[in-house]
C-alpha positions in Angstrom: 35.5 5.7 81.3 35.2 3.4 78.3 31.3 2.4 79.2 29.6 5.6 78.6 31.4 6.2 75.1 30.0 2.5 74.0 26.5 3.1 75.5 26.6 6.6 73.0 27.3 4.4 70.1 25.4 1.7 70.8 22.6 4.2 71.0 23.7 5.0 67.3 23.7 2.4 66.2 20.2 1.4 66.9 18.9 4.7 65.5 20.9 4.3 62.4 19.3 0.7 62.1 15.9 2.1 62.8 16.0 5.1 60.2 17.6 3.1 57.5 13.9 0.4 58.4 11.7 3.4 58.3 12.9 5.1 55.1 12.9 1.2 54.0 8.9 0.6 54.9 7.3 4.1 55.5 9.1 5.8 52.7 7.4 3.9 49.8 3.9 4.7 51.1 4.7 8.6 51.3 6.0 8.2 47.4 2.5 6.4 46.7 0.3 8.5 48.7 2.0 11.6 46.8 1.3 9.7 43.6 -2.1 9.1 44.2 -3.0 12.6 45.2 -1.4 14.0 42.3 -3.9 11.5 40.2 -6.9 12.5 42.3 -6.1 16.7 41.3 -5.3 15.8 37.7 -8.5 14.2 37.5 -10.5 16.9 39.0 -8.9 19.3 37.2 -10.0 18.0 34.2 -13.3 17.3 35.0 -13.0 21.2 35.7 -11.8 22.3 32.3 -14.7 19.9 30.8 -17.2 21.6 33.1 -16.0 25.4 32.1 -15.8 23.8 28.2 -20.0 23.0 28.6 -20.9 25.6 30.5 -19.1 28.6 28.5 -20.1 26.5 25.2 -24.2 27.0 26.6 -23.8 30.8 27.8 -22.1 31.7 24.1 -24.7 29.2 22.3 -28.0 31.1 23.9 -30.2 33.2 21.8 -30.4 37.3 22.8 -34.2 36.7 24.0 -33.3 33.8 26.7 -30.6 35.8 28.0 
């Protein structure tokens, strides 16, 4: 009566152990993969402000005859 009740938390056991190695290893290279997307859209975004910045500085910049 007693085996199946040990087997259960033996069973727990190892998946506590094994969560607690994956939030330990495979957490930290979600948080960094995060971070580095984060980088790669601020950087495009401001590359995108400085492209609108150019552009709408050339369209208010042209003459009335080249338009």
């Amino acid at each position: 009566m007693l085996k199946p009740v040990m087997g259960l938390a033996a069973t727990g056991i190892v998946a506590l152990v094994l969560f607690k190695l994956f939030t330990l290893f495979i957490l930290p290279l979600i948080v960094v993969a995060v971070g580095i997307t984060f980088v790669v859209l601020k950087w495009g975004f401001i590359l995108l402000m400085i492209w609108f910045a150019i552009w709408l500085f050339k369209k208010m910049t042209r003459s009335a005859e080249t338009a």
